[in-house]
C-alpha positions as CSV (number, residue, x, y, z in Angstrom):
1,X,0.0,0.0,0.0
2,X,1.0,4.1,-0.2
3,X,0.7,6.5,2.0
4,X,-2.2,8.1,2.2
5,X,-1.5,12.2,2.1
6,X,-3.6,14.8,3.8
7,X,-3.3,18.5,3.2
8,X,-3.4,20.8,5.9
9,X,-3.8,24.2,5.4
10,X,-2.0,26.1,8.0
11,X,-1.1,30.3,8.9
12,X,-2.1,32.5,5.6
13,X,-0.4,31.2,3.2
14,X,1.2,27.4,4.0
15,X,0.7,24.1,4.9
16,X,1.8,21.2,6.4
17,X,1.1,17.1,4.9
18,X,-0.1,13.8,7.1
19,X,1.6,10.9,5.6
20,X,0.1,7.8,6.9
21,X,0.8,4.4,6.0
22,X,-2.0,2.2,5.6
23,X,-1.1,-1.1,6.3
24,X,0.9,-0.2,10.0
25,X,-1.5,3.4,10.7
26,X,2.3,5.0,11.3
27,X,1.4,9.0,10.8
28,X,4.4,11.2,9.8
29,X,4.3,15.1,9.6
30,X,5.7,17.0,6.9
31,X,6.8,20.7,8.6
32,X,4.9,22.2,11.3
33,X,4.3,25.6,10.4
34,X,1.6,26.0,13.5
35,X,0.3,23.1,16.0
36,X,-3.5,24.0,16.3
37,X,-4.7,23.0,12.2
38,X,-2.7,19.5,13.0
39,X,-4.1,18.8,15.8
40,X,-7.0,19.1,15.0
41,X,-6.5,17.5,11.8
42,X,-5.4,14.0,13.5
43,X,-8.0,14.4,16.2
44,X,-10.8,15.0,13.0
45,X,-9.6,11.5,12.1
46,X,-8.3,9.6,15.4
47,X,-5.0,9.5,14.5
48,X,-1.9,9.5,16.6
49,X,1.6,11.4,15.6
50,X,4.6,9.3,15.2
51,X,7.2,11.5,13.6
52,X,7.7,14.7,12.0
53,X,10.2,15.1,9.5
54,X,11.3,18.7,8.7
55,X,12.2,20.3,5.4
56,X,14.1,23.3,6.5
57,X,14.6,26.3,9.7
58,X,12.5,29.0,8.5
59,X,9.4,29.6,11.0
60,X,6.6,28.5,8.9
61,X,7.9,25.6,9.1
62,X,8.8,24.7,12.6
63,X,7.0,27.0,15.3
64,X,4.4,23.8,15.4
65,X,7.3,21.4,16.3
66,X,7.9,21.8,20.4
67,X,4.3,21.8,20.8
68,X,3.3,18.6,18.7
69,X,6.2,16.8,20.2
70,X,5.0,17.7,23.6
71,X,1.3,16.6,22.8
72,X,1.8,13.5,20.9
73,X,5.6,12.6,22.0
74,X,6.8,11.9,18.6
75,X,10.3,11.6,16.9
76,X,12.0,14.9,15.1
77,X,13.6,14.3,11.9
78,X,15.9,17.2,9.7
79,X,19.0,18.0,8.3
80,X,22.6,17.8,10.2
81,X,23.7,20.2,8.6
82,X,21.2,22.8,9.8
83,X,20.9,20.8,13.4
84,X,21.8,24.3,14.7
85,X,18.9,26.0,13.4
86,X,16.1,23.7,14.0
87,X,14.0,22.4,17.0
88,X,15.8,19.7,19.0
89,X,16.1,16.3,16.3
90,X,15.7,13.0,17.5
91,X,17.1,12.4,14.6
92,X,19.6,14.4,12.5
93,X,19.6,13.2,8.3
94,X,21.8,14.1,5.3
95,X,21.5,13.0,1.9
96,X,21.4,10.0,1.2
97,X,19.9,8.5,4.4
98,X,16.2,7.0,4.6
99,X,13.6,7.5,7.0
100,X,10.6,5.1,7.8
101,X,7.3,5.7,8.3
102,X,5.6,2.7,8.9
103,X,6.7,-0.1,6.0
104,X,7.2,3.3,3.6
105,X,11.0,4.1,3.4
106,X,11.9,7.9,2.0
107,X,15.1,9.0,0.8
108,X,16.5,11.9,2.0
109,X,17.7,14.2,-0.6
110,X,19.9,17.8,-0.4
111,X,17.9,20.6,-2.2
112,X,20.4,23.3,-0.7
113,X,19.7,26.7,-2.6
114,X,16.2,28.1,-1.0
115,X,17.9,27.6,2.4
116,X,21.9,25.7,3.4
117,X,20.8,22.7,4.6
118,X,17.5,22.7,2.7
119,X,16.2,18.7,2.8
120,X,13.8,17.1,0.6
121,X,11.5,14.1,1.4
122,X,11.1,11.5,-1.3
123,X,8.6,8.1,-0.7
124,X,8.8,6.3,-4.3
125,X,6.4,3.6,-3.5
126,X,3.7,6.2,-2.9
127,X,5.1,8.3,-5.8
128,X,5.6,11.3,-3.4
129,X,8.3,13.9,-2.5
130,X,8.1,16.4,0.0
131,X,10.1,19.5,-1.2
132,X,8.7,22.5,1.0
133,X,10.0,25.5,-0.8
134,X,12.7,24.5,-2.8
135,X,10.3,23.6,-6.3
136,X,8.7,27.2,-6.0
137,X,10.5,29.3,-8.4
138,X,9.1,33.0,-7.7
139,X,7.9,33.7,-4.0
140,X,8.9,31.8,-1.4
141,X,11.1,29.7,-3.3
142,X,13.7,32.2,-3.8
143,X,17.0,31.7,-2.5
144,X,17.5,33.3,0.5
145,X,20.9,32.0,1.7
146,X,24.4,30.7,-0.1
């Protein structure tokens, strides 16, 4: 099976992704740009929080993070080589690397260039990548650093 994907819109302007895999229920988080719209998001649908994997430091992307780990006690994946500038990992990923949710592995990839340390999410049996800002050419996905 694939995971299945929910959309969450979150602040003005963003949004954050459920990734749950169907045959284990395992629920992964893609960015938490606020808690309150995920929360109630997993509650809307019983679900549980396992881990939250994280694209990149800027604020619309983490300022959820402390909270949901503190509600649902789940594991913090992101880069290394922005360890500095994120929420405390449980885990610390380059490229390369996998992550599991449930029976679904995702390769971590290195899209440096809207941020340093800028980390991409890609699940090939579900056909998905996770890629926060880095695929947005005008907007937010200009290149802020390096």
């Amino acid at each position: 099976m694939a995971l299945e994907i929910v959309t969450i819109p979150c602040l003005s302007d963003n949004y954050a992704y459920l990734a749950r895999d169907e045959d284990t229920g395992t629920v992964a988080l893609i960015d938490a740009p606020e808690a309150g719209p995920i929360k109630a998001a997993l509650e809307a649908r019983g679900w549980g929080l396992d881990i939250i994997l994280i694209t990149h430091h800027h604020p619309d992307h983490i300022d959820g993070v402390d909270a949901l780990k503190q509600a649902f006690g789940c594991t913090v994946v992101g880069a290394k080589a922005d360890i500095h500038r994120l929420p405390v990992l449980d885990q610390a990923v380059e490229e390369g690397d996998t992550v599991s949710v449930g029976e679904r592995v995702g390769h971590v990839f290195d899209v440096s260039g809207h941020t340093v340390g800028h980390i991409a999410f890609h699940f090939p049996d579900s056909a998905a990548v996770f890629s926060a800002d880095s695929l947005m050419g005008l907007g937010c996905g200009r290149l802020f650093e390096g």
